[in-house]
N, C-alpha and C positions, 0 to 999 in steps of 0.2 A: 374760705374766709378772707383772704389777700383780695380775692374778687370783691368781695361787699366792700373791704375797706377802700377801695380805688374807688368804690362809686360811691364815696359818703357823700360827697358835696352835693351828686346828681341828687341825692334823696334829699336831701337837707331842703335844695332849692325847692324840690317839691313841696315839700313841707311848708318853707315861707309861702309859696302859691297860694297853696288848700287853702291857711289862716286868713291872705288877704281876701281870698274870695268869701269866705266865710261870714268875715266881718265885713267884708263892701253888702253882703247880701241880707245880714241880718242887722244891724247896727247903721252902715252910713247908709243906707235908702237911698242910694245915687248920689251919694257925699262920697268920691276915691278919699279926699285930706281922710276926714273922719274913720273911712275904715284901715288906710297907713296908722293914722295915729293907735289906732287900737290895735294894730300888732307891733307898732312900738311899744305901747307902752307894756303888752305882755313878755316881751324881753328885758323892759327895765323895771319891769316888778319888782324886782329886792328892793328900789326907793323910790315907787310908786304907791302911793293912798290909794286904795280902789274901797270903796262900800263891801262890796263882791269879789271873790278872789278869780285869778283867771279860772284854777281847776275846776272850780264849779260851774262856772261860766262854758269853757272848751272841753270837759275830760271826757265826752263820748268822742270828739273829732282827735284830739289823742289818743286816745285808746285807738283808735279807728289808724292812726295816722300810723304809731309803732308797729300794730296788727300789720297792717300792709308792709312794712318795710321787714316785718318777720317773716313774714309769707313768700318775699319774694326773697329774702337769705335763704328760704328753707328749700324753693324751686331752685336758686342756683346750687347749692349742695348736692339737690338730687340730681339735675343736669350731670354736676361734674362726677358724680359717683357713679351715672350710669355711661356716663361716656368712657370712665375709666374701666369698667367692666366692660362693653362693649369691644374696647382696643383690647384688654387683655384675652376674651374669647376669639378676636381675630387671628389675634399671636396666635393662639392655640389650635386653633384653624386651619390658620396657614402652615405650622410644623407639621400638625395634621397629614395634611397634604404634600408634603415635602417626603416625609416618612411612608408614605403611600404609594409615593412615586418614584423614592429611593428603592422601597420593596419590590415592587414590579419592573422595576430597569435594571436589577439582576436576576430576575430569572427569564432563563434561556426558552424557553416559551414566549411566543406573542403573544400579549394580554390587553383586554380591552375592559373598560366597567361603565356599563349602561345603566342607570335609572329605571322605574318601573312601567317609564314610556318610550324605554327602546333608544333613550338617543344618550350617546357616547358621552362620560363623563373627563374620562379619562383614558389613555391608552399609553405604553411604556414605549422607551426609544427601537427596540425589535421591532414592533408594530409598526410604527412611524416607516424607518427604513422598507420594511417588508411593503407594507403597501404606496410604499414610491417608488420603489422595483416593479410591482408587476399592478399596476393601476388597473387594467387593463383584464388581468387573469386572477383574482383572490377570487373570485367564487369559486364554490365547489363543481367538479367538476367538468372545469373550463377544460375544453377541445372535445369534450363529446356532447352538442347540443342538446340533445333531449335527456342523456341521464343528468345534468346540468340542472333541466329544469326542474324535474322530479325528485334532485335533491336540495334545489334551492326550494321547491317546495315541502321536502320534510324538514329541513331546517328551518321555515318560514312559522310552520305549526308546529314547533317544537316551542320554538319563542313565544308563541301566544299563549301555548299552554302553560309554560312556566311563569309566565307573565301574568296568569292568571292564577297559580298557584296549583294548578293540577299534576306538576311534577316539578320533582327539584333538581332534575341533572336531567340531562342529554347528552350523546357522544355520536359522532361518526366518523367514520374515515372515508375519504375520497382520493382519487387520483386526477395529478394537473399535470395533462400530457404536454410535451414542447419539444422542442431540435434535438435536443440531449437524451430525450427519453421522457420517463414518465416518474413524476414524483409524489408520494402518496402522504398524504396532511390528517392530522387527526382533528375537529373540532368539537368543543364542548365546553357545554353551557352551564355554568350552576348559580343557582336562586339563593342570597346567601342575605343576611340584615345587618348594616349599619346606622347605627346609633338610631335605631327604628324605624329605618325606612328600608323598604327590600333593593336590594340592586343584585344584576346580573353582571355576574363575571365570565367572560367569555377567552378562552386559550386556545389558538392555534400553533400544533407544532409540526414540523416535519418528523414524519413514524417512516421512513424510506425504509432503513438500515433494519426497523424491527420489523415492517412487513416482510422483508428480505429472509429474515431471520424466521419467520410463521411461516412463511410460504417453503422453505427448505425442510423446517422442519414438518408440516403437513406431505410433503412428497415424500420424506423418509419414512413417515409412518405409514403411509400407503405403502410403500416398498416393502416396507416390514409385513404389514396384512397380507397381501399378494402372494410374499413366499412362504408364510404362516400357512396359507389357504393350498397353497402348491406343497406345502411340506404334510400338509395334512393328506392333501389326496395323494400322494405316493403311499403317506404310510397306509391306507388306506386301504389304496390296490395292491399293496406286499403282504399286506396280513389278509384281506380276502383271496390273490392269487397263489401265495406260497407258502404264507404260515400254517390256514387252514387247511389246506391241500394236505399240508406234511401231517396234520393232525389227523387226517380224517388217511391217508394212511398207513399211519399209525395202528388204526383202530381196525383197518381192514387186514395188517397180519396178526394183528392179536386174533379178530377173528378166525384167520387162518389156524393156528396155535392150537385156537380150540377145538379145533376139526381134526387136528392132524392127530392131536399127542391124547393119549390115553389117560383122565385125570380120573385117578382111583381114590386120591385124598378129595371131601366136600369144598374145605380150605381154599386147594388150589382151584377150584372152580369159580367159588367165591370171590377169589381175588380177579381172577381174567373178568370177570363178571363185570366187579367193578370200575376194573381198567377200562372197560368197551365204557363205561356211565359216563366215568371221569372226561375220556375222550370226546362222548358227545356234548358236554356241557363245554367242555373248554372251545371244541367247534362253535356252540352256541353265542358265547360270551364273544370269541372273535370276531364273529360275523356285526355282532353288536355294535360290538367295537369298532369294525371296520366300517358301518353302517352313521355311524354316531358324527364320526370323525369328518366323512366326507360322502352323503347318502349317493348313491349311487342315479335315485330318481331323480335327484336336484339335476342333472347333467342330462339324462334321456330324456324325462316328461316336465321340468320344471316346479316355479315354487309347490303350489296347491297338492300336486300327489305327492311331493316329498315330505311337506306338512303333514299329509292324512297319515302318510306311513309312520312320519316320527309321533304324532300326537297319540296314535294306532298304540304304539311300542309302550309309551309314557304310561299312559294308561293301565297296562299290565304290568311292568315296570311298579313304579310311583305308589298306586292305589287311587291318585288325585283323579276324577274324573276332569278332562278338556271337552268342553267341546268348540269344535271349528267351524266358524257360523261364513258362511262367503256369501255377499249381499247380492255379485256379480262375476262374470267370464272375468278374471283377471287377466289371463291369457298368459302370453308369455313374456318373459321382461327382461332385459340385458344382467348375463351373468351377473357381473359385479353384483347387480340388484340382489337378483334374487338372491345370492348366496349371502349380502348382508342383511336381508330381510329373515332369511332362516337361520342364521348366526344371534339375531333377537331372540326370536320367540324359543331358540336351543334354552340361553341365559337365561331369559325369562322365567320359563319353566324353572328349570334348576334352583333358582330362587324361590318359586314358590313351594318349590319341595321340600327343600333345606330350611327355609327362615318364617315365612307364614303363615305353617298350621294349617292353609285353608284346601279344604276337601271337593271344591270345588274351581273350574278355572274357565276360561272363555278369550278365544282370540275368534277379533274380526278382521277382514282383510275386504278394504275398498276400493275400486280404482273409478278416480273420476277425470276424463281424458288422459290428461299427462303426468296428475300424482296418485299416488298409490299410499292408502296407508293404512298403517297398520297395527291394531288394539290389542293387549293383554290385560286382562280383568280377573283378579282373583277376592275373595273374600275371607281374608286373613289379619294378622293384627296388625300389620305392615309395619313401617321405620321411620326411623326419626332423619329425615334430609337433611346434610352435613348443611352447614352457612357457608356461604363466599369467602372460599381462604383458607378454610378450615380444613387442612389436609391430613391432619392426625385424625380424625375422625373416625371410628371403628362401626360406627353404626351403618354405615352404608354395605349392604350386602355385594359383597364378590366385585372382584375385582375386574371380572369381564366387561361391568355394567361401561366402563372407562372405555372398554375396545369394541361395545355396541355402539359407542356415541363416536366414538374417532371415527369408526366402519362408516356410519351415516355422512358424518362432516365432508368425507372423501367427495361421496357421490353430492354433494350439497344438499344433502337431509339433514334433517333436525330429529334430536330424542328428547323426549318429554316425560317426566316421573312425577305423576302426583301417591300419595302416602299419607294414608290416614288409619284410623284404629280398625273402620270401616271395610278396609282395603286397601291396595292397590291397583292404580293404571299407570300402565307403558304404553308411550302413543310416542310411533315411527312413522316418520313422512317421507320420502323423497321422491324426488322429480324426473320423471323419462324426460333427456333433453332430443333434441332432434338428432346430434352428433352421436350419443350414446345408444339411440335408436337404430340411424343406420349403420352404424357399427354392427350393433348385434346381428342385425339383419343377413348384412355380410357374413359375419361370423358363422352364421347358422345355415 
């Protein structure tokens, strides 16, 4: 309103304009005096005689004249109302931003945030410094050219897929080798929506200290299995070399006993009777035992006849029919393997005996060049698979399943568990390296 009033005069003049043109056009017929006079004398109305009053005469170019001079109060108001919303969603914009950028330049993570075309909105002051330090070396796997390229290629379609919405996070770790050693960076990407529109948040941080930390504690757990697998086959060859032995001597002087001594009560006969029984079951149960723990075939013939023999035993055992389907010559495969391959399908089993129900069972064992792997199939009611994190969980059968998955991680295999009403399958992978190969070879 201050605005309108500054420019009364400018309207005003308009206004005399419009009148004289009005009246030069309708009235003086190329008389200027004539049509002046008649917009004087429409200002000195109050003691001017006119026939006709001016209103009658002018009230559509009035009406017409105020219209316009309302019209455009009414455009300056909204000018000024939209420009003062405009300033104040700038302000708010810009703290916006300020608050965004305050957020990101405390945490100790490198953060960048990209739009849904990939190009850099923002990045915090980590960032900044970091990539002014090593210009040169931020990509993944700098100093080894080719894995370099093969992960700047799965980070390249990781971006496009999230970019597309086909996934909402991504993560890898690489290592950026240099003078000092080798330092290992975590990257990862997630698809996340601001104020409606999708943006990519992207955080690189140094993971050195907690690769450090994985990699110790993967070598301990290996140490652990190792002498787990060594402590199994002592006890092993002690209860099949000297337990059983003293048992099955045992049974050979009772038999003597019964030969020597004159048993006239039925009683006493009865009882040596069933001491010779007791003796041969407990022989039995050892040997089992001793066979269970650390099969003896695993070590002379390898995986497949140690299998047939354990699957042989399960069988009579259990009640569960197996059967052991082999597609191909597996042949022979570097201890570690094989004894973590028969360390599964032990668990395996066990499980489906214990939690399952199911009456029937199925392992396959495939080997294609240099992986090997390997299927358990039962058709039982199977289990509810614990969620990410969830370590209270009581539904996951046996605790083993934990030290069939470390067992694999060791040799770089993977364990796989799907579980349905259906069934379940266990599906074990891992890899004959060329190291691990000639090693055995040697070994053997």
């Amino acid at each position: 309103m201050k605005r309108l009033a500054n420019h009364f005069p400018l309207y005003f003049a308009v206004a005399m304009l419009l009148f004289c043109h009005i009246s030069y056009a309708k009235e003086g017929k190329g008389n200027p005096q004539a049509a002046a006079e008649r917009v004087l004398g429409f200002f000195e109305g109050s003691i001017a005689v006119h026939e006709e009053s001016m209103w009658a005469l002018y009230r559509w170019q009035i009406i017409g004249t105020i219209s316009l001079c309302m019209l455009e109060a009414g455009l300056i108001v909204a000018l000024m109302f939209q420009r003062s919303t405009r300033r104040r969603a700038e302000k708010a914009l810009l703290e916006s931003q300020r608050m965004l950028q305050s957020t990101i330049n405390s945490l100790n993570a490198r953060v960048a945030l990209l739009d849904q075309d990939g190009t850099v909105i923002a990045v915090n002051r980590r960032w900044e410094v970091y990539a002014e330090a090593n210009r040169h070396t931020t990509g993944p796997g700098s100093g080894a050219s080719r894995r370099q390229d093969d992960e700047e290629r799965l980070v390249a379609d990781a971006l496009q897929r999230i970019k597309a919405g086909e996934l909402e996070d991504f993560r890898c770790v690489y290592p950026s080798s240099h003078a000092n050693g080798t330092t290992w960076f975590q990257l990862r990407v997630s698809r996340i929506e601001m104020q409606g529109l999708p943006r990519l948040v992207v955080t690189h941080e140094d993971v050195t200290e907690i690769k450090k930390a994985h990699d110790a504690q993967q070598e301990l757990t290996g140490l652990i299995l190792r002498a787990q697998d060594e402590e199994r086959r002592r006890i092993a060859r002690d209860l099949h070399d000297v337990t059983v032995q003293n048992v099955v001597a045992i049974k050979a002087d009772i038999d003597v006993v019964r030969g020597d001594i004159d048993l006239r009560r039925p009683e006493d006969a009865a009882m040596l009777h069933e001491s010779t029984m007791l003796c041969d079951q407990v022989i039995q149960e050892l040997r089992t035992l001793s066979y269970v723990l650390h099969p003896p075939f695993l070590d002379e013939a390898g995986l497949v006849p140690a299998l047939r023999w354990f699957v042989r035993g399960f069988n009579q055992r259990s009640g569960v029919q197996v059967d052991l389907l082999l597609r191909e010559d597996v042949g022979r495969l570097p201890a570690e393997i094989e004894t973590a391959l028969f360390r599964v399908v032990q668990e395996s089993l066990a499980n489906i005996h214990r939690h399952s129900g199911s009456k029937r069972a199925s392992i396959w064992i495939t080997r294609n060049k240099s992986t090997v792997v390997l299927r358990i199939m039962d058709e039982g009611r199977g289990f509810s698979m614990p969620t990410p994190g969830d370590h209270e969980s009581t539904s996951f059968p046996g605790v083993g399943i934990q030290g069939m998955r470390q067992r694999l991680i060791q040799l770089g295999g993977q364990l796989e568990i799907e579980s349905s009403p259906e069934g379940t399958r266990v599906n074990a992978r891992v890899t004959v390296s060329e190291e691990r190969r000639a090693a055995h070879s040697t070994g053997r």
